[in-house]
gemmi code that builds the backbone of each chain (N, CA, C; Angstrom):
import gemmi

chains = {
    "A": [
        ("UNK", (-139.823, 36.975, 31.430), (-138.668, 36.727, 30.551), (-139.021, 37.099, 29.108)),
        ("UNK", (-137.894, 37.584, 28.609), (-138.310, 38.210, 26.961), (-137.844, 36.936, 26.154)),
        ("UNK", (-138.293, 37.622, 25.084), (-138.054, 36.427, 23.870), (-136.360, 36.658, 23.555)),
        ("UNK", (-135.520, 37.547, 24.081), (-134.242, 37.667, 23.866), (-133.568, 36.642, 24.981)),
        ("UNK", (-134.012, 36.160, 26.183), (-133.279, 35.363, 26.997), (-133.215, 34.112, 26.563)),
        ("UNK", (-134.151, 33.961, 25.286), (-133.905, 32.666, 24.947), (-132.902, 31.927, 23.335)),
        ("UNK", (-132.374, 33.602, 23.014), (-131.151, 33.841, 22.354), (-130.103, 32.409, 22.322)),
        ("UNK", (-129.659, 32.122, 23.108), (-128.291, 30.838, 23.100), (-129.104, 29.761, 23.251)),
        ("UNK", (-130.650, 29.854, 23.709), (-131.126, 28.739, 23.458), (-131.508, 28.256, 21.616)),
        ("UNK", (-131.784, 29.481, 21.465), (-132.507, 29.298, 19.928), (-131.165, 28.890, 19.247)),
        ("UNK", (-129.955, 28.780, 19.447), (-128.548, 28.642, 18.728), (-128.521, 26.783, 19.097)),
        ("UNK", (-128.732, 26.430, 20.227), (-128.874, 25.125, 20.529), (-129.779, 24.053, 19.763)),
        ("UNK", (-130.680, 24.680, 19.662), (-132.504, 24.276, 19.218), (-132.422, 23.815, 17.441)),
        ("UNK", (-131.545, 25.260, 17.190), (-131.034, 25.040, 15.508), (-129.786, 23.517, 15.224)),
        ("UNK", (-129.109, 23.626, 16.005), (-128.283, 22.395, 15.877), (-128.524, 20.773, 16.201)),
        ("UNK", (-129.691, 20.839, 17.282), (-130.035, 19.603, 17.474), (-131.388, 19.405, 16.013)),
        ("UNK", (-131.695, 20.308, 15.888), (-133.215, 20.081, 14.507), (-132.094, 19.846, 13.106)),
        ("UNK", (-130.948, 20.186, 12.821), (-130.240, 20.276, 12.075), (-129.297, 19.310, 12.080)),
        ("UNK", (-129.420, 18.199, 13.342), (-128.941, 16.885, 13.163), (-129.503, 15.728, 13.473)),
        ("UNK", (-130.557, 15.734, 14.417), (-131.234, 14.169, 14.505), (-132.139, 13.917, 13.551)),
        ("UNK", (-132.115, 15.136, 12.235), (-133.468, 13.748, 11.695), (-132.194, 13.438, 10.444)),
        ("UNK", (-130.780, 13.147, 10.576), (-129.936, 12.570, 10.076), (-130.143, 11.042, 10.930)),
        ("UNK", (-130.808, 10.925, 11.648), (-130.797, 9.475, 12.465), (-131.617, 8.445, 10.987)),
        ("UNK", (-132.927, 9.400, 11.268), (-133.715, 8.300, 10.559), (-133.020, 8.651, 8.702)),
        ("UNK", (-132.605, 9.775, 8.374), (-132.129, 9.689, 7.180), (-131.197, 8.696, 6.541)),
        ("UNK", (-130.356, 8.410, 8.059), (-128.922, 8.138, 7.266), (-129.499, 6.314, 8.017)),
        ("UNK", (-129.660, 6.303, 8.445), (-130.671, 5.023, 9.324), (-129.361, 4.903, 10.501)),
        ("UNK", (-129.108, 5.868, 10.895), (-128.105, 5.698, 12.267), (-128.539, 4.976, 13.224)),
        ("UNK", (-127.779, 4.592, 14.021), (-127.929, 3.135, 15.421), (-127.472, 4.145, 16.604)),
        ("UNK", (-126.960, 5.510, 16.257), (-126.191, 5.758, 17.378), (-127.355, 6.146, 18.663)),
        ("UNK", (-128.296, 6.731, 18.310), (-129.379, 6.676, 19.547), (-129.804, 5.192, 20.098)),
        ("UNK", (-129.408, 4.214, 19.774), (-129.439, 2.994, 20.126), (-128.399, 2.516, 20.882)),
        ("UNK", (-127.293, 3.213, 20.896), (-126.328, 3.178, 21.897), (-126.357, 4.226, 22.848)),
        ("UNK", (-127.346, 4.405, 24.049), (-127.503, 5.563, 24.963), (-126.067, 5.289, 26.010)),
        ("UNK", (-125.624, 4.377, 26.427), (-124.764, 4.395, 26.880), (-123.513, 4.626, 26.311)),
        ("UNK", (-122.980, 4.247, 25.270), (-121.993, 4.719, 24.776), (-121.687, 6.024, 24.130)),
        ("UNK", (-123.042, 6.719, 24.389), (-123.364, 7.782, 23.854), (-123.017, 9.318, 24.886)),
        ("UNK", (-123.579, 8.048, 25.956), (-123.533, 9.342, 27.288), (-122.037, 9.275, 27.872)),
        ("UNK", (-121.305, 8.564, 27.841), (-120.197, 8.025, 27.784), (-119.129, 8.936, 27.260)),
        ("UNK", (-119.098, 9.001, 25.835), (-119.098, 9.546, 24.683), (-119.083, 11.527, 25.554)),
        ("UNK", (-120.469, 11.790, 25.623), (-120.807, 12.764, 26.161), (-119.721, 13.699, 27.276)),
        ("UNK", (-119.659, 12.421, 28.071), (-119.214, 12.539, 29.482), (-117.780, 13.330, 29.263)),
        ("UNK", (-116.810, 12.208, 28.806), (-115.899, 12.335, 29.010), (-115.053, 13.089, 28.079)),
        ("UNK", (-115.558, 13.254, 26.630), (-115.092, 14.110, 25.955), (-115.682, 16.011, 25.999)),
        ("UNK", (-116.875, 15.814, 26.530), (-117.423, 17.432, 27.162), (-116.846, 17.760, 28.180)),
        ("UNK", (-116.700, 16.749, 29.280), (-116.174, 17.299, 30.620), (-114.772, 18.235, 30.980)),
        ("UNK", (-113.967, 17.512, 30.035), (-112.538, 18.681, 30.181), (-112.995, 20.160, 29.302)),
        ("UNK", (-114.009, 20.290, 28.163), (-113.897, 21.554, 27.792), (-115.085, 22.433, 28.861)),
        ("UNK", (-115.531, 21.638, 29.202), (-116.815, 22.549, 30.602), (-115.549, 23.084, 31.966)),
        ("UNK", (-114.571, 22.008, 32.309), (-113.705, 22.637, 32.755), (-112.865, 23.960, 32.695)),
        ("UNK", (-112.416, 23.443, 31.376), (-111.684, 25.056, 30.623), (-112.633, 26.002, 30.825)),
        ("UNK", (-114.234, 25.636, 30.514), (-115.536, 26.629, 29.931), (-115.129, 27.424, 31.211)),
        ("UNK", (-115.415, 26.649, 32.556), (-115.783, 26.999, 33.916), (-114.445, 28.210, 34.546)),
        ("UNK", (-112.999, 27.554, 34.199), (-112.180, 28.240, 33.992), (-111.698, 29.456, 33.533)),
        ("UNK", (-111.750, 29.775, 32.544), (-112.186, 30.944, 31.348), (-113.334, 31.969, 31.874)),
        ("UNK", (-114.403, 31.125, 32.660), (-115.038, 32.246, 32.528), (-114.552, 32.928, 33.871)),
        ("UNK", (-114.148, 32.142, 35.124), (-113.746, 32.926, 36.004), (-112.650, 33.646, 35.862)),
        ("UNK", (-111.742, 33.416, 35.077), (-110.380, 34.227, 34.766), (-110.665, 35.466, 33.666)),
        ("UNK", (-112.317, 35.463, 33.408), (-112.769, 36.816, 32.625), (-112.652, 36.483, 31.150)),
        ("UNK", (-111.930, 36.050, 30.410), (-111.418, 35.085, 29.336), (-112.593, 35.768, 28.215)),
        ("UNK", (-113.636, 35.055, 28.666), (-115.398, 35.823, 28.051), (-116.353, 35.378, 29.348)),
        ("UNK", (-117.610, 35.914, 28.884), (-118.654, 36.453, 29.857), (-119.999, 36.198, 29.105)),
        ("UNK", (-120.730, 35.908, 29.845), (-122.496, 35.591, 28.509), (-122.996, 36.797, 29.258)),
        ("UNK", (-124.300, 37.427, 28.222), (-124.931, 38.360, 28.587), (-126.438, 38.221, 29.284)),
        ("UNK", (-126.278, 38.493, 30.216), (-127.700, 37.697, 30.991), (-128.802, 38.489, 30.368)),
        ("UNK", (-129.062, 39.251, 29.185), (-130.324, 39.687, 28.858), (-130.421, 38.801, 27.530)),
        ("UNK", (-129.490, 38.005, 26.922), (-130.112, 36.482, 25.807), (-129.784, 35.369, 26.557)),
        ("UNK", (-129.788, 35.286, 27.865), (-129.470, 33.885, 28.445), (-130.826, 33.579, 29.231)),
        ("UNK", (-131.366, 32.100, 29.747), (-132.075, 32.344, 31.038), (-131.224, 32.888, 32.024)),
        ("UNK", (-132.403, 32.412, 32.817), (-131.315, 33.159, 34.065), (-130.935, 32.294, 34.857)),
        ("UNK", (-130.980, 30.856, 34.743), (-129.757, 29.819, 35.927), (-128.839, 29.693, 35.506)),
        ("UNK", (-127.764, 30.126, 36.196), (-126.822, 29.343, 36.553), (-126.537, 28.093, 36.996)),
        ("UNK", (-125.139, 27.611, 36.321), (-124.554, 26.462, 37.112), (-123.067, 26.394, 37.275)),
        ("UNK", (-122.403, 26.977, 37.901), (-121.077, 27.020, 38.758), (-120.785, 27.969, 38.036)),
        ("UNK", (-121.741, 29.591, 37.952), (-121.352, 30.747, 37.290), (-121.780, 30.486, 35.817)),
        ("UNK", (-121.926, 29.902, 34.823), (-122.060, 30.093, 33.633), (-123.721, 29.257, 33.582)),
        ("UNK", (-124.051, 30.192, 32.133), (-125.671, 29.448, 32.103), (-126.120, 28.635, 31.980)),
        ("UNK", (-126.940, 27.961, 32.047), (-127.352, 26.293, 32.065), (-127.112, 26.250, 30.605)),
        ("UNK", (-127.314, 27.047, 29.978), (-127.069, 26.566, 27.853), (-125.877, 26.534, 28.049)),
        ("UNK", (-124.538, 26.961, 28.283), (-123.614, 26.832, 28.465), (-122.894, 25.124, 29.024)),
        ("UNK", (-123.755, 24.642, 29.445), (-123.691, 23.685, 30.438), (-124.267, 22.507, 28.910)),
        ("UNK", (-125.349, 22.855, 28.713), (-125.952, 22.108, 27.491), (-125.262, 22.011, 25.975)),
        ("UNK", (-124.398, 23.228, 25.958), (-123.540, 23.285, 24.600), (-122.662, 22.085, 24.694)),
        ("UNK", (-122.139, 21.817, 25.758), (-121.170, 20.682, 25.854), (-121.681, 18.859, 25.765)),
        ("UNK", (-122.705, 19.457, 25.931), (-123.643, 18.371, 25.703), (-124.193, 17.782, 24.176)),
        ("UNK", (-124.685, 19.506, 23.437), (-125.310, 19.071, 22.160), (-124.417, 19.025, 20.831)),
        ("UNK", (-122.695, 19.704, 21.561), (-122.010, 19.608, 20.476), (-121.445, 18.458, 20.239)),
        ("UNK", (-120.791, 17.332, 21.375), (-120.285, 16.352, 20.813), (-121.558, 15.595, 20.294)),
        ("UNK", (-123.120, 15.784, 20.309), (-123.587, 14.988, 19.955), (-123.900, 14.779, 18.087)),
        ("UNK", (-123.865, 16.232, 18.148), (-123.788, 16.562, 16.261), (-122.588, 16.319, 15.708)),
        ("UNK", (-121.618, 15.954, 16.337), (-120.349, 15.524, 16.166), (-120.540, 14.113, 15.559)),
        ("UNK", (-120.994, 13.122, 16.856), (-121.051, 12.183, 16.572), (-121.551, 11.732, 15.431)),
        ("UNK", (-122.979, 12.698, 15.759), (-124.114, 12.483, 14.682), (-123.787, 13.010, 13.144)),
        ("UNK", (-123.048, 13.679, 12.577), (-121.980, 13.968, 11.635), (-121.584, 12.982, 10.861)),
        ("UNK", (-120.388, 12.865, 11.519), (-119.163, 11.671, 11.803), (-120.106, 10.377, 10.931)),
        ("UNK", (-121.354, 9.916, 11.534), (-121.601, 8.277, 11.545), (-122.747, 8.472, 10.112)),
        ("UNK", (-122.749, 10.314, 9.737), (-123.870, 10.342, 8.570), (-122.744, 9.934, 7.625)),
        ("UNK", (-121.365, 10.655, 7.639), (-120.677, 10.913, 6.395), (-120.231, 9.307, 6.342)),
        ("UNK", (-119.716, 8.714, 7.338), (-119.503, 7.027, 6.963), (-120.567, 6.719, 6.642)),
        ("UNK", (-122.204, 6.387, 6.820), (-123.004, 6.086, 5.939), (-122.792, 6.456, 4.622)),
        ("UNK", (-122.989, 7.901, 4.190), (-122.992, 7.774, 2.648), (-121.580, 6.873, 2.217)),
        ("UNK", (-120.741, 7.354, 2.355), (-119.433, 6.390, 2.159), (-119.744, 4.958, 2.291)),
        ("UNK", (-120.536, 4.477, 2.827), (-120.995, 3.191, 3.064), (-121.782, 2.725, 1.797)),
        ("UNK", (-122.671, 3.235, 1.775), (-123.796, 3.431, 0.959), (-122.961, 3.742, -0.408)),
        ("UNK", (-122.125, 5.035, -0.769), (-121.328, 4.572, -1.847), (-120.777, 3.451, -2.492)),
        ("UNK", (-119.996, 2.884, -1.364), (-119.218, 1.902, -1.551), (-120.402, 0.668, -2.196)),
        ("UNK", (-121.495, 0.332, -1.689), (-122.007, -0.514, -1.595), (-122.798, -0.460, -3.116)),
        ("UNK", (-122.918, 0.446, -3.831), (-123.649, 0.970, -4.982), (-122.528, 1.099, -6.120)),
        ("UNK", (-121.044, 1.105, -6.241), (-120.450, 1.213, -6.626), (-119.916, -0.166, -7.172)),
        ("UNK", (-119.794, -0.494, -8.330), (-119.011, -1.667, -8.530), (-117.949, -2.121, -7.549)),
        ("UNK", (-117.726, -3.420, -7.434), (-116.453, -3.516, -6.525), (-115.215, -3.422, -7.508)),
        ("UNK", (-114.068, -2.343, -6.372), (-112.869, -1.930, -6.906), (-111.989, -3.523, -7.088)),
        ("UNK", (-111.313, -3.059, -8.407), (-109.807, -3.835, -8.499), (-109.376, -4.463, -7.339)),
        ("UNK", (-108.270, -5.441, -7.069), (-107.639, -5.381, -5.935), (-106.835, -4.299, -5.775)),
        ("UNK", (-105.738, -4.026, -6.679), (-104.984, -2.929, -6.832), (-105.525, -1.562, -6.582)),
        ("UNK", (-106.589, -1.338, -6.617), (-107.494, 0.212, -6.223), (-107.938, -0.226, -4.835)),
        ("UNK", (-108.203, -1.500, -4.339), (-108.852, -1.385, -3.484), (-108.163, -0.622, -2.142)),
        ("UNK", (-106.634, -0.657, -1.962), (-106.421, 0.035, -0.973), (-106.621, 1.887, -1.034)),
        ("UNK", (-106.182, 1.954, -2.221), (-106.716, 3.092, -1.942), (-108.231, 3.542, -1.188)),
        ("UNK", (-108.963, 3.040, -1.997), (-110.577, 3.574, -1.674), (-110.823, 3.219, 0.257)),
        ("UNK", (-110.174, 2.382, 0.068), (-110.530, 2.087, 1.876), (-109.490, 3.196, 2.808)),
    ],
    "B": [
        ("UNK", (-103.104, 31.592, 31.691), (-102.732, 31.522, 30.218), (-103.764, 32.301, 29.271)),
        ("UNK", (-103.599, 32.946, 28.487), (-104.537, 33.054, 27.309), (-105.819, 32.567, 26.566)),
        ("UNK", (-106.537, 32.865, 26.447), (-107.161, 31.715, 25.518), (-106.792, 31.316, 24.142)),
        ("UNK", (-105.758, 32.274, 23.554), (-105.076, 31.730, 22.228), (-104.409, 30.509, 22.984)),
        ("UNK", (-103.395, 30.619, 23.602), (-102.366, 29.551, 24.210), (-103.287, 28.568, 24.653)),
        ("UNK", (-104.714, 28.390, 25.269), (-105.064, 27.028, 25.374), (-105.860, 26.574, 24.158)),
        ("UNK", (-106.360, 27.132, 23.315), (-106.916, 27.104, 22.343), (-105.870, 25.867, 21.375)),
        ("UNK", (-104.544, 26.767, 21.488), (-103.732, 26.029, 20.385), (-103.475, 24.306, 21.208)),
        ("UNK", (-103.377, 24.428, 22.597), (-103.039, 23.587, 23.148), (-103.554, 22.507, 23.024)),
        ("UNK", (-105.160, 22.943, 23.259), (-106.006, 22.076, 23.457), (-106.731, 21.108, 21.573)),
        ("UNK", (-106.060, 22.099, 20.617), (-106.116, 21.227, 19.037), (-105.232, 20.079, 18.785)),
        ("UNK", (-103.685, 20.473, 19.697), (-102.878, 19.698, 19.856), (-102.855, 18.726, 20.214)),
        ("UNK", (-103.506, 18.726, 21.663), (-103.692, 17.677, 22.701), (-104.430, 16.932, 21.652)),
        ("UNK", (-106.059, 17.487, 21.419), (-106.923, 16.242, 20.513), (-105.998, 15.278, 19.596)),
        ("UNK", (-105.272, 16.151, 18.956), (-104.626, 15.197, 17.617), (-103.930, 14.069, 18.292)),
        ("UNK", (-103.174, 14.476, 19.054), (-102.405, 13.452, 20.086), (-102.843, 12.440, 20.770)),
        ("UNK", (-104.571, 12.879, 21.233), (-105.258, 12.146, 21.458), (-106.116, 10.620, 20.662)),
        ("UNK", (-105.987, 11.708, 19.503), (-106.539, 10.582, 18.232), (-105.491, 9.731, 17.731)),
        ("UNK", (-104.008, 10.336, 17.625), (-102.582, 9.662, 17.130), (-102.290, 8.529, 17.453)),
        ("UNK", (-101.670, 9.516, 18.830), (-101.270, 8.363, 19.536), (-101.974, 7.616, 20.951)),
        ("UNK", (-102.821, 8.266, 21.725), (-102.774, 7.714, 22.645), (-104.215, 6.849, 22.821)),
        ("UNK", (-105.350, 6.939, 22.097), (-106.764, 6.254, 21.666), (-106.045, 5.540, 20.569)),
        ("UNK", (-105.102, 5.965, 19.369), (-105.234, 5.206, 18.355), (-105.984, 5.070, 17.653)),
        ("UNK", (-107.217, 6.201, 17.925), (-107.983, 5.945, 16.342), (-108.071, 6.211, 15.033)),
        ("UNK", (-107.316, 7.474, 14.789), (-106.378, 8.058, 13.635), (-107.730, 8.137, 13.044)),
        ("UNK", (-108.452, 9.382, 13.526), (-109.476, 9.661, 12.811), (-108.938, 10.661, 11.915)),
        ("UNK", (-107.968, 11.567, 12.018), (-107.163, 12.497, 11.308), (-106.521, 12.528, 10.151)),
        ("UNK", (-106.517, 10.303, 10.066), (-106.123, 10.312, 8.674), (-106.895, 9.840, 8.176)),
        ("UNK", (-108.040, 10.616, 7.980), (-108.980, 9.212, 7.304), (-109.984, 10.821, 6.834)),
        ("UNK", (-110.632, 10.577, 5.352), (-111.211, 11.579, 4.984), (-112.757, 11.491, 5.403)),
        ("UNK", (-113.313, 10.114, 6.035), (-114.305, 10.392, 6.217), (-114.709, 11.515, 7.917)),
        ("UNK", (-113.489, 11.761, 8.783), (-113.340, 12.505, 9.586), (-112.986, 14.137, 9.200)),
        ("UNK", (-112.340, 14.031, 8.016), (-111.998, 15.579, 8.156), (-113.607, 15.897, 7.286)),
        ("UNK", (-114.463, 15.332, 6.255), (-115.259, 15.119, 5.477), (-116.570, 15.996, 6.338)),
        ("UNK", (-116.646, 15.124, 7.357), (-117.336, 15.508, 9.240), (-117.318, 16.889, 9.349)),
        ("UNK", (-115.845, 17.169, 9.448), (-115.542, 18.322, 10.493), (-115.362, 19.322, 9.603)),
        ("UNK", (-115.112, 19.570, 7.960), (-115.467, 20.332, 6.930), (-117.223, 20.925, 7.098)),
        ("UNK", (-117.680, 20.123, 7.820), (-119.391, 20.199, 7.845), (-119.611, 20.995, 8.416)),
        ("UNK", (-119.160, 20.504, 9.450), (-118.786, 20.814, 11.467), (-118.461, 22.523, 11.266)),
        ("UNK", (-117.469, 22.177, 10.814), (-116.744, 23.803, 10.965), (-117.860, 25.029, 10.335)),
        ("UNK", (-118.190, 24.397, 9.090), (-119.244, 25.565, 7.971), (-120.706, 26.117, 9.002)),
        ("UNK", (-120.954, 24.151, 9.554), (-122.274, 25.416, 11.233), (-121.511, 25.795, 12.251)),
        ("UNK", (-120.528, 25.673, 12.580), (-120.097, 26.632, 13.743), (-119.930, 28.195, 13.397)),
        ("UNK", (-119.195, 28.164, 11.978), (-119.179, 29.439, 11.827), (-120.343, 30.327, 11.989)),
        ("UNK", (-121.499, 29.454, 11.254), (-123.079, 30.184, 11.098), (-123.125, 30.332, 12.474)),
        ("UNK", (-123.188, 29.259, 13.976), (-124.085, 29.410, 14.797), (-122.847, 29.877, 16.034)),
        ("UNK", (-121.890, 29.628, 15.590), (-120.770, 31.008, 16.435), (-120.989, 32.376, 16.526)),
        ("UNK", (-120.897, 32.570, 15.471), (-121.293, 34.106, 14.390), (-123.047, 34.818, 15.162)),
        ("UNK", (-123.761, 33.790, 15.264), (-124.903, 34.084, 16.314), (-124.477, 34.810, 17.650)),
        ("UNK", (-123.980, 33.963, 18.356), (-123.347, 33.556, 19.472), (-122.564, 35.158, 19.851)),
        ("UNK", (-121.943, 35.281, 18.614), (-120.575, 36.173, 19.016), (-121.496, 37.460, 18.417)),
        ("UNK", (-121.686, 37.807, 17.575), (-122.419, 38.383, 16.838), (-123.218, 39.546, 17.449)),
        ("UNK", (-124.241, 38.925, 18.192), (-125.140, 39.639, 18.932), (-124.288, 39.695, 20.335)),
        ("UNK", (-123.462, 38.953, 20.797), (-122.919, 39.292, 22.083), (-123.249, 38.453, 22.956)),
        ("UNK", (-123.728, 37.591, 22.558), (-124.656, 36.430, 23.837), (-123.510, 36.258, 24.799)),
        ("UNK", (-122.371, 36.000, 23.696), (-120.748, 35.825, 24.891), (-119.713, 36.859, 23.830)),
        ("UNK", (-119.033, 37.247, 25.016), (-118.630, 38.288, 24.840), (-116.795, 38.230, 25.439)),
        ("UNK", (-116.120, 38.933, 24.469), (-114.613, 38.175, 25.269), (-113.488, 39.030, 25.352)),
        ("UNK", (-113.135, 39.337, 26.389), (-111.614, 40.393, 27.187), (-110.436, 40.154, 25.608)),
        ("UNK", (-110.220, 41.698, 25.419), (-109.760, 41.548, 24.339), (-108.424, 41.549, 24.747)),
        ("UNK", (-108.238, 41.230, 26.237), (-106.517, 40.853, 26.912), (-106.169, 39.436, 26.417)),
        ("UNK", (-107.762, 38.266, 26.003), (-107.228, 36.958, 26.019), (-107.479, 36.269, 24.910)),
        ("UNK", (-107.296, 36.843, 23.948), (-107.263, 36.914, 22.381), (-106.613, 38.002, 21.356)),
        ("UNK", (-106.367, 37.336, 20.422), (-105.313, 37.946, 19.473), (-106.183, 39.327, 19.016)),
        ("UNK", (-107.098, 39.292, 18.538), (-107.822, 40.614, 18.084), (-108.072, 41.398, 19.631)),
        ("UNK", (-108.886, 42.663, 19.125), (-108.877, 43.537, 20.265), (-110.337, 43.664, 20.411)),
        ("UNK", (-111.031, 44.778, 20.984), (-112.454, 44.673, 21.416), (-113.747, 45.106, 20.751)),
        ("UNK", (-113.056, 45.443, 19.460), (-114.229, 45.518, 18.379), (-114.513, 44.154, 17.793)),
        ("UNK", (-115.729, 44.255, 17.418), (-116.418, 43.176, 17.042), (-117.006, 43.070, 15.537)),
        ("UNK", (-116.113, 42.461, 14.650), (-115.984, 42.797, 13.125), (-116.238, 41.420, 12.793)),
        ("UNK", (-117.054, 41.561, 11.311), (-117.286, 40.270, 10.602), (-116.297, 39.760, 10.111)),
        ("UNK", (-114.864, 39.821, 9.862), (-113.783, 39.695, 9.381), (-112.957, 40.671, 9.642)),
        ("UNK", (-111.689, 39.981, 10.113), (-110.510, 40.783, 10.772), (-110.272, 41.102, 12.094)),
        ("UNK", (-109.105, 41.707, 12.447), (-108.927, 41.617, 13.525), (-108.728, 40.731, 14.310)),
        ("UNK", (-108.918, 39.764, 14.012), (-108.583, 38.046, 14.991), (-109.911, 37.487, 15.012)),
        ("UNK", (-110.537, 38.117, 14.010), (-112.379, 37.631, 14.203), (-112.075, 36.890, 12.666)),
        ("UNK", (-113.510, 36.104, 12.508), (-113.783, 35.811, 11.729), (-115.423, 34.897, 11.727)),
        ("UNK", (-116.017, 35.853, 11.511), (-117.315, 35.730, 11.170), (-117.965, 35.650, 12.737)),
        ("UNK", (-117.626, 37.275, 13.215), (-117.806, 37.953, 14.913), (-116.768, 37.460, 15.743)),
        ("UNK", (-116.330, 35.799, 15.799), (-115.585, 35.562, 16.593), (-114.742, 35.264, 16.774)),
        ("UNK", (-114.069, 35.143, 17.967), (-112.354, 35.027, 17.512), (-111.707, 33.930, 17.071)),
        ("UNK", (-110.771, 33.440, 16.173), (-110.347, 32.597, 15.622), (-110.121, 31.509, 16.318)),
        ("UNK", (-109.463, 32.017, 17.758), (-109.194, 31.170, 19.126), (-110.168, 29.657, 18.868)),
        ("UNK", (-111.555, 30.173, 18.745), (-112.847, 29.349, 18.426), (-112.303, 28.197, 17.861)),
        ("UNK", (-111.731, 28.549, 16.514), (-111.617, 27.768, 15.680), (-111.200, 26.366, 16.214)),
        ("UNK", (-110.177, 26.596, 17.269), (-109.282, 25.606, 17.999), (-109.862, 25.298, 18.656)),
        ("UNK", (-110.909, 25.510, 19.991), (-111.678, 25.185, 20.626), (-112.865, 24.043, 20.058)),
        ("UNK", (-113.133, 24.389, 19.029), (-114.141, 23.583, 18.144), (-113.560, 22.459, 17.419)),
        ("UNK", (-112.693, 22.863, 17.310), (-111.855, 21.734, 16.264), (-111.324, 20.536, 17.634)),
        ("UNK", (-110.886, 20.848, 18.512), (-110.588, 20.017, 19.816), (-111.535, 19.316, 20.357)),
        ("UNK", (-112.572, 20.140, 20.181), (-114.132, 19.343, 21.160), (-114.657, 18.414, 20.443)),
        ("UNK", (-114.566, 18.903, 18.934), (-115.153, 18.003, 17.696), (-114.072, 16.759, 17.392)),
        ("UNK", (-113.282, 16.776, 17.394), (-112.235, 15.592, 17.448), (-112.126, 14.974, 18.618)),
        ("UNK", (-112.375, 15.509, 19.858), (-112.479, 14.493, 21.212), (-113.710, 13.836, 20.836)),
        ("UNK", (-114.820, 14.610, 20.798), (-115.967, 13.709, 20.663), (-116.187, 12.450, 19.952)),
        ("UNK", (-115.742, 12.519, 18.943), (-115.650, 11.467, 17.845), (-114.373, 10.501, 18.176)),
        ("UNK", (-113.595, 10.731, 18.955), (-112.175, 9.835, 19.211), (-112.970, 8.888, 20.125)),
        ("UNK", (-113.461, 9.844, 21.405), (-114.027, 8.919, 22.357), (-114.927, 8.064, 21.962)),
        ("UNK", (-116.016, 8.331, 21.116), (-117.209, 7.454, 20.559), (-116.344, 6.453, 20.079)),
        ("UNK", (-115.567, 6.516, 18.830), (-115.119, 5.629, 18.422), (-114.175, 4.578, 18.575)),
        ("UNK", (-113.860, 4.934, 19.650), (-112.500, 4.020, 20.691), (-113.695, 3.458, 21.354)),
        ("UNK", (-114.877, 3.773, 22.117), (-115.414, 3.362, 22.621), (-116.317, 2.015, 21.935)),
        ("UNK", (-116.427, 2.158, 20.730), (-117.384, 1.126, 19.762), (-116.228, 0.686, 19.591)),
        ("UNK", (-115.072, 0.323, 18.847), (-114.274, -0.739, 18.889), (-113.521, -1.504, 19.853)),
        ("UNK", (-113.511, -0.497, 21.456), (-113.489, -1.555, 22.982), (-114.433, -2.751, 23.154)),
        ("UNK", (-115.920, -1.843, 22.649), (-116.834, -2.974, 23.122), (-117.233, -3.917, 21.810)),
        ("UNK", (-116.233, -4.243, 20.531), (-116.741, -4.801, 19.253), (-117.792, -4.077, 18.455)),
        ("UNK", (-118.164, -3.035, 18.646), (-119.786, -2.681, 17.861), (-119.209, -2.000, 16.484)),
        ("UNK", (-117.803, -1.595, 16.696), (-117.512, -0.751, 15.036), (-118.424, 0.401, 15.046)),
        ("UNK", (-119.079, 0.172, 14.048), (-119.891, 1.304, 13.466), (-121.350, 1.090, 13.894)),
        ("UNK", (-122.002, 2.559, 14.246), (-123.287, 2.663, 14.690), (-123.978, 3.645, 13.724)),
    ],
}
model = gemmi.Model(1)
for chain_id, residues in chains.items():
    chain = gemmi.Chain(chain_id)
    for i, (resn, *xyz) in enumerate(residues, 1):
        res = gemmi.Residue()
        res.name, res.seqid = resn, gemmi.SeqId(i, " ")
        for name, pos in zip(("N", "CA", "C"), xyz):
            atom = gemmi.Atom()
            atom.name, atom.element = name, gemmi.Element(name[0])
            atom.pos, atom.b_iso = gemmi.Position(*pos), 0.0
            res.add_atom(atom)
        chain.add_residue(res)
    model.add_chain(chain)
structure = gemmi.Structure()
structure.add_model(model)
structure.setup_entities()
């Protein structure tokens, strides 16, 4: 195998290094919830792996097996299979950095007026 | 169907999903679009990979642009097709609907 089959992996590799050390940055809990996580995972990846699985048999698009490995799983590549996996997780992992700082703002910030306070919330 | 037509479908569905039928109205709240402003700026980078070099590659019958592969234009935008945009924006708003319906079912709020 060349160093090109591992192409859509190296696209994966960049996004998970480019969001979990927001865990210990932002002091996230969400790896502390593995179940609500996989959960999380499950059911919001599963209908677009559907479409994925869909699409690709209706020709839609196609991966190129000289930057992919080479397994398959119900026709499309196992990274394919894993994208659905590592995107809602940078999602999540996103999502729970930007309410930290907002948190962390709030908390460093004088407390608002009553009258401002709805706004800011 | 297309992949424009499920593309649009499937941005729709999410919102609907977050609106009305989870109720978590992450859509109105800036610390969600704040997220997905993020969200969107690496997809483009690690789409643009993706599409770019060809890793995936897409029938220019099921998208608005045609079968050249341009950094801008044509129904591309930054290699790939805009379609994306909707696809990403749907997956990234399910993900976060479900997490977060899911932490306020079980009391935990915020993680």
């Amino acid at each position: 195998m060349s160093l090109r089959h591992w192409s859509y992996v190296a696209m994966l590799v960049f996004c998970m290094a480019g969001t979990l050390p927001l865990v210990p940055v932002f002091r996230l809990h969400v790896l502390r919830r593995p179940g609500r996580l996989l959960m999380t995972v499950v059911a919001a990846g599963s209908p677009f792996l559907l479409w994925d699985l869909y699409a690709t048999r209706a020709g839609h698009w196609r991966f190129d097996p000289a930057q992919t490995l080479p397994w398959r799983v119900l026709g499309v590549p196992l990274e394919e299979v894993a994208f659905f996996v590592v995107i809602p997780l940078v999602s999540v992992l996103t999502y729970e950095s930007v309410r930290a700082v907002g948190r962390r703002g709030r908390a460093a910030a004088p407390a608002p007026r009553a009258a401002e306070r709805r706004k800011v919330r | 169907m297309s992949y424009t037509a499920i593309a649009v479908v499937a941005a729709l569905a999410a919102v609907a999903l977050d609106r009305w039928a989870a109720r978590t109205r992450l859509t109105t709240t800036r610390a969600w679009w704040a997220a997905y402003g993020i969200i969107v700026g690496f997809q483009l980078l690690t789409n643009g990979w993706l599409t770019g070099r060809g890793i995936v590659r897409y029938d220019p019958g099921a998208v608005i642009g045609g079968d050249r592969v341009t950094f801008v234009g044509d129904g591309r935008l930054v290699y790939a097709p805009v379609e994306d945009l909707g696809f990403g924006f749907a997956l990234v708003l399910t993900a976060c609907v479900v997490w977060v319906w899911l932490g306020r079912r079980s009391g935990e709020g915020e993680a």
